[in-house]
LOBAVEX-435251 format. One record per residue (C-alpha): y, x, z. Coordinates in steps of 0.001 Angstrom, whole numbers, plus 500000, padded with zeros to 6 digits. Layout:
! LOBAVEX-435251
YXZ
...
! end
This chain:
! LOBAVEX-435251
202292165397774437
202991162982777195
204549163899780230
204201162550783603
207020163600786471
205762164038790044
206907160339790987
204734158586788533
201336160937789431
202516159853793393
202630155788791910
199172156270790098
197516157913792600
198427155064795006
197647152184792604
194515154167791871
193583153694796216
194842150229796000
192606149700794215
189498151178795323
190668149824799153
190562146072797653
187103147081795879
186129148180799209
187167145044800933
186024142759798598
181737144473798814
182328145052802655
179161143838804262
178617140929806055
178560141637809698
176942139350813268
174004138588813898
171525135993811830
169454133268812398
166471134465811219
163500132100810020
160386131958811669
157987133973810571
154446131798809400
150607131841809774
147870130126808755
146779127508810561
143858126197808886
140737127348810564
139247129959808439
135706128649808085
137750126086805741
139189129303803706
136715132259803832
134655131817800586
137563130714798292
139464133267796263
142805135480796317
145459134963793953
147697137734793047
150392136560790519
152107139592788637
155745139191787461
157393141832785156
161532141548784998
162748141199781387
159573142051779821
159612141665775990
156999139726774657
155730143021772119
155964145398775288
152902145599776401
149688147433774494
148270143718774322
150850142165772488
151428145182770066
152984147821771408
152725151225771765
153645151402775149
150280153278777289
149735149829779266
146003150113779905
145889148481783254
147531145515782125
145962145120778990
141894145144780632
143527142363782925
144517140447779307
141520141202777347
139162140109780601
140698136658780473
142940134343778588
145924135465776683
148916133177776319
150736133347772533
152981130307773303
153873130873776942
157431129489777923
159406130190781116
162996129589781653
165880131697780063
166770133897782784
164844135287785701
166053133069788776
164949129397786901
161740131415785629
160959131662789552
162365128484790498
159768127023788212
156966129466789142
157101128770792750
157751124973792652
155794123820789422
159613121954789083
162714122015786649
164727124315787908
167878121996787817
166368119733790721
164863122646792959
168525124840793579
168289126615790380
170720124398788105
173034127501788171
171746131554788025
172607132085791815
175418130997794080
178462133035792761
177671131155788954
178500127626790376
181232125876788241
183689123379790437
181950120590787941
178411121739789754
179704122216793434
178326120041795922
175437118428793364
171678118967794630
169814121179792437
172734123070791806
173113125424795181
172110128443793258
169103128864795412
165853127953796183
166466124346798082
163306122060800040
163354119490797720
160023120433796700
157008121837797782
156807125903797144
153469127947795975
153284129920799112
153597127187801765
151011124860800264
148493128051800167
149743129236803823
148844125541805110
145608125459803370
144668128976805388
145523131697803082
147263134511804259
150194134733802189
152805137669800823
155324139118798596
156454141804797238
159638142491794979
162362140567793411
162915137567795021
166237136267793576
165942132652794963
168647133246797652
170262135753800064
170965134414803411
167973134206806015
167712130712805662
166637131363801853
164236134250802345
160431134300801926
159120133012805742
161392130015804891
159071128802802604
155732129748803306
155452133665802974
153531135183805992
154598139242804924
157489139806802448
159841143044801067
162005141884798638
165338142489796675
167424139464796415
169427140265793790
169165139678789817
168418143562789381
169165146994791393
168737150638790907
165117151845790886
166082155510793061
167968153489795930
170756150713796442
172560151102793716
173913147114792638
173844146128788919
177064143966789507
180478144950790485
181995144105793479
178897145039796114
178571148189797738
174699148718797651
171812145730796362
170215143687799379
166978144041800734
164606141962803278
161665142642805219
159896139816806792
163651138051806335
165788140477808250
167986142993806430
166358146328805790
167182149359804061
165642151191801379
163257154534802418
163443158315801135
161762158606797505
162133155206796801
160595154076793638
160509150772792376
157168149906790696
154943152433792909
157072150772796289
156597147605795564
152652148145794953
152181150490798520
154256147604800323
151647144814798837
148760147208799654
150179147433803174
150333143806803620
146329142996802601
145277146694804509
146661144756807658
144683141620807540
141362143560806018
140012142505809080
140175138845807836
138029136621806434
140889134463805185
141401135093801221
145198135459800335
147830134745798119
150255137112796854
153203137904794423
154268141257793162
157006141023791484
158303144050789936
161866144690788940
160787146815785940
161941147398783137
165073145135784314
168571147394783431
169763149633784536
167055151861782814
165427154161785040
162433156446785307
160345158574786731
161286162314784248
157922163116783403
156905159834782400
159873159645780028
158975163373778374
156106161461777613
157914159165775032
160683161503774075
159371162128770305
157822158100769771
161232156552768621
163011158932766358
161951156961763494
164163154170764798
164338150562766273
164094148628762616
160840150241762265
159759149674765613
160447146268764964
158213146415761674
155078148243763649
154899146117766590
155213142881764086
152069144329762426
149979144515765803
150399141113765998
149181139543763324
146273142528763864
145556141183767143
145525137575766199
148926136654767962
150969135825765448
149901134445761380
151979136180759430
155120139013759383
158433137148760809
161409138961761368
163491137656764281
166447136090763101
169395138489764646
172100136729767043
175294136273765076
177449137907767707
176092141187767942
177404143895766446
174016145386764672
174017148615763230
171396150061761063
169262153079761820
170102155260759108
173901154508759650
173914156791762923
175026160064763061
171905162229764305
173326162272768120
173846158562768002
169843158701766916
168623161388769185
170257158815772404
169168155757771152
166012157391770944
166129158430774748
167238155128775708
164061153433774264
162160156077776066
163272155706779354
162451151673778758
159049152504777286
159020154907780832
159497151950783164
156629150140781897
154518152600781584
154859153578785395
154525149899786208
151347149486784668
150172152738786452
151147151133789362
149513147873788784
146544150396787974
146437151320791596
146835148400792877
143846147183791117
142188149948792266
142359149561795423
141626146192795518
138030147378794114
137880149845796925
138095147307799778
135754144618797791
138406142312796864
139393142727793308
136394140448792038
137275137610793862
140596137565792689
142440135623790441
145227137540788059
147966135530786589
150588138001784444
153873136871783082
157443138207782480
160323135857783768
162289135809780833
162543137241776931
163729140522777024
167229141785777665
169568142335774645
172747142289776324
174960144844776787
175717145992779981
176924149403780059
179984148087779945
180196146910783725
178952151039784114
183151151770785448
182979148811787825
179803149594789256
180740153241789762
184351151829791608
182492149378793611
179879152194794708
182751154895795489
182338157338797962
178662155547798336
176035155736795676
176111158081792442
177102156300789258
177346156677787055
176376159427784337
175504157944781297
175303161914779417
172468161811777477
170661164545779846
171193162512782427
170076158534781468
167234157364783437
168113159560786153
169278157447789630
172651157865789182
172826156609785352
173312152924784152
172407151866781029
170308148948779222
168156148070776343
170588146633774518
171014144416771173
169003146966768993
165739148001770139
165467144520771675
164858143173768295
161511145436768494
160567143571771804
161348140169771252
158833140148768084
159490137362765632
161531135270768185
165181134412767958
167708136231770561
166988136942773917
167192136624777472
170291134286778671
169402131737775535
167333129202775447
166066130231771622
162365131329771759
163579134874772060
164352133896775660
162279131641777087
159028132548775810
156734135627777138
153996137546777642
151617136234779790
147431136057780718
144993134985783673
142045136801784211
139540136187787177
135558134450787713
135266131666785951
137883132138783253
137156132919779531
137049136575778453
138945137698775722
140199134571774593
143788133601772781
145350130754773741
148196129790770926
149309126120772032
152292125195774396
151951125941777891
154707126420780389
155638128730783892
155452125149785648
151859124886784971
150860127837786718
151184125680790870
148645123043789344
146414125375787913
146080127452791077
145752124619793233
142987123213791000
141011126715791244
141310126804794943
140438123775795415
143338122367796751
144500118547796817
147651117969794916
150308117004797118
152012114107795080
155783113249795958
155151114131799854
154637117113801273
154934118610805217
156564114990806283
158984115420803356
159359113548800474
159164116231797365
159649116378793617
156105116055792456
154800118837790029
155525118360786434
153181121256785178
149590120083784197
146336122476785079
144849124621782719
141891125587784204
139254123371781980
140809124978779103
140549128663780696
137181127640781811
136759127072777863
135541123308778620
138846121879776872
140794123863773826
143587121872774816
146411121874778105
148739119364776738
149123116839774446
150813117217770974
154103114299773413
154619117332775755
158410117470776412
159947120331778458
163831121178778554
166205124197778952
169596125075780055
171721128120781079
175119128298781047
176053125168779013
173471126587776306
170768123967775983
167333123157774128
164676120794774667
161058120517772706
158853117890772078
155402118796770459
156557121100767776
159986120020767015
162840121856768975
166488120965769237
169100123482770533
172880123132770735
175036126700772088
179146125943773015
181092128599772797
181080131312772774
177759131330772010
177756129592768950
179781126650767239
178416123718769609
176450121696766711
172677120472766938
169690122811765188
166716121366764717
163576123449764343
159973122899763208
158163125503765255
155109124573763672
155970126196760288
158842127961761485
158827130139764945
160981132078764205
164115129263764291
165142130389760812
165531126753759164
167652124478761058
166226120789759710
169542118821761289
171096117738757811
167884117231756398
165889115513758994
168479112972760412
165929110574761604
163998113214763533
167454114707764787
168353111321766285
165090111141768031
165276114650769623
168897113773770372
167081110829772517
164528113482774106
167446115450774908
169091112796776902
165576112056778310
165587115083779706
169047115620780855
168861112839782877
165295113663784501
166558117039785281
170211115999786555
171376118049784141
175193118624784637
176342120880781870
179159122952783479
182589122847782537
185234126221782706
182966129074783903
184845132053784497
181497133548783768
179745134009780213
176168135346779741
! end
């Protein structure tokens, strides 16, 4: 038995509050005042506006693409899945590997390496990066954004949610174009209160109109963000003006929380385990005309995998909560969205509104718990965290994720995840629904995130801006508009030469028409070229690169095609890995 005199308790207990006083140093907030953007209007005169329609764009955080009832899952999603089945549904929708290029993209219709987003946020910059543009870990003005060019053509324009483009004033919503705006500017916080997902802060960030703001009583994610939205169109009702809009949930991003009753609900739906999950929801694909035939995803060779059976029946009985308090977030989204929708039918403005859906990202394998300790030291003495007993996950003051398990169930027959730039993680659920689009159509050939800016503009009728915008000179879009083939006049959005790149961390892909090359340093993988046929094989189970060396020279060219387009600077000694 060990034994501890009275002088070495005294020398822990004072490392131990050296410790937490350096912690508490290190999150202390930022004090003084702010410069604070000017908030916009319209200026357009609204007899250029009035008859035009709203756009509400819908953007789920880590969303696998077999999570919703739509795409096969047994998750109750039945708000979301009328939007899906009123319009066009996307099997072959990419976005970028992580959430903060995913928006990048979104807003700007632009690679994320040339609009800020070259790194995941500020603190990921390596010293090879520093000082480059594209690579300020937020959102820069080197192109033009979504809400601006709506704002300037008379809409009234808001947002609701994650932002994660940027956390000073400067980078906040009014800055570029967003007339009302609550966000979080973080990757991910609690869905009860502050509570950060990343050591070293005291509580997440919030902004209202782009001055700091704290979170109010009986604060709940999915059903705030939805009253806040509703708040911001109740204001203008009086308007004539039509507006634009972006809720942006943070659900079901980590850590895992939900409302109690909601996750009762799914208590008994995954004792059967996460291989057979993985099975069913494979099956409602190729029922629902998404995917051909069975694929199993091809597992990432760094995680530890266990099999279902091999657990001891605790092990099982948590796993089996975890999923549920997952299933739990997305469920309560979708209720949420369900009210939203509702409303928007009660004040005679739902069917002149255009829905696009999409997650940011594949869904989240990592795992996380393991930053659990240094969330709960950063937090001391401030928020609860964090009790990870199985009675209490999915409570506010727990702090765990999906993990590398039951994510194989949500990524569907894709390779890996979110943070890789395998069609595991860029590639997601997504659908547009609204007058003059098809109903209950399935769209299975490449489209992208950057095609959404030219597709809206084209609907509202809105001229292109080129390579200037606002007296600036601007990155000009690189999506293409989709709306003749959601009108059903074309079966086609791009041609079988489409090109589009990734890269996250060093990891990097790029695809042209149906071939795909991908390359992963370590530690990641072992920093050699795959080559991939996605046209017979989605899944990324046959790398080609010994036997196709003609065809692996010529993506190798696409690759430095891109790279250079992009300003691609792949980093050099990152003290972080993701």
């Amino acid at each position: 038995m060990l034994k501890f005199s009275w002088k070495k308790i005294l020398l822990l207990v004072f490392i131990l509050a050296a410790v937490v006083a350096i912690f508490q140093i290190m999150v202390k907030p930022q004090s003084g005042e702010e410069a604070l953007p000017k908030v916009p209007s319209p200026s357009s005169p609204v007899s250029d506006v009035e008859n035009k329609p709203n756009i509400v764009i819908v953007v789920a955080d880590d969303l696998g693409y077999t999570d919703l009832g739509s795409y096969g899952g047994e998750i109750e999603t039945p708000n979301l899945d009328s939007i899906a089945e009123s319009g066009v549904q996307f099997s072959q929708f990419h976005v970028g590997a992580a959430c903060s290029p995913s928006r990048a993209m979104l807003m700007t219709g632009v690679d994320n390496h040339l609009v800020g987003l070259g790194v995941f946020n500020e603190k990921t910059i390596a010293s090879n990066q520093k000082g480059i543009p594209g690579y300020e870990g937020k959102l820069n003005k080197s192109a033009a954004s979504l809400s601006e060019v709506f704002l300037d053509s008379g809409y009234h324009t808001y947002i609701s949610g994650k932002w994660h483009l940027g956390y000073d004033a400067e980078s906040s919503p009014p800055a570029f174009g967003f007339q009302r705006s609550f966000v979080q500017l973080e990757g991910g916080a609690g869905h009860f209160n502050e509570l950060p997902v990343l050591p070293f802060q005291r509580k997440a960030n919030y902004r209202e109109d782009g001055r700091r703001v704290s979170l109010p009583e009986n604060f709940y994610s999915s059903d705030f963000y939805t009253d806040k939205l509703i708040s911001y169109i109740d204001q203008d009702n009086s308007s004539t003006r039509p507006f634009f809009a972006i809720l942006a949930y943070t659900a079901p991003h980590w850590p895992l929380q939900a409302k109690k009753e909601t996750i009762d609900k799914y208590e008994e739906k995954y004792k059967l385990g996460y291989e057979r999950l993985a099975q069913q929801r494979i099956q409602s694909l190729v029922e629902k005309g998404l995917l051909d035939k069975p694929s199993e995803a091809q597992p990432y060779i760094n995680d530890d995998l266990q099999r279902w059976d091999s657990l001891t029946e605790e092990e099982q009985q948590y796993e089996a909560r975890r999923m549920a308090v997952y299933a739990a977030m997305i469920d309560d989204m979708d209720n949420a969205f369900g009210r939203f929708v509702s409303h928007l039918k009660e004040v005679e403005k739902y069917d002149n509104t255009l829905f696009v859906f999409l997650s940011d990202n594949g869904a989240e394998g990592h795992q996380m718990d393991f930053m659990a300790s240094l969330v709960e030291l950063s937090t001391l003495f401030g928020i609860e965290c964090c009790d990870n007993s199985y009675e209490n996950i999915g409570e506010a003051s727990s702090f765990i994720d999906l993990g590398p398990h039951w994510v194989r169930a949500s990524i569907g027959p894709h390779r890996i995840y979110k943070g890789f730039p395998t069609q595991g993680g860029i590639i997601a659920p997504a659908f547009i629904s609204g007058n003059g689009v098809e109903k209950n159509k399935k769209f299975h050939e490449f489209a992208s995130v950057k095609d959404v800016f030219p597709t809206l503009l084209e609907y509202a009728g809105i001229e292109n801006h080129g390579s200037f915008y606002g007296g600036r000179k601007v990155h000009p879009l690189e999506g293409v508009s989709m709306l003749e083939m959601l009108s059903g006049q074309s079966d086609t959005v791009h041609n079988d030469k489409e090109m589009m790149g990734w890269e996250l961390f060093g990891k990097h892909s790029v695809r042209f028409g149906e071939w795909k090359l991908l390359r992963m340093p370590p530690p990641y993988g072992e920093n050699q070229w795959e080559l991939y046929d996605l046209s017979k094989d989605p899944s990324e189970g046959n790398n080609l690169a010994s036997t196709e060396p003609e065809m692996l020279q010529k993506m190798i060219k696409k690759w430095e095609e891109y790279k250079d387009n992009a300003n691609i600077v792949l980093p050099g000694k990152m003290w972080w890995t993701y």
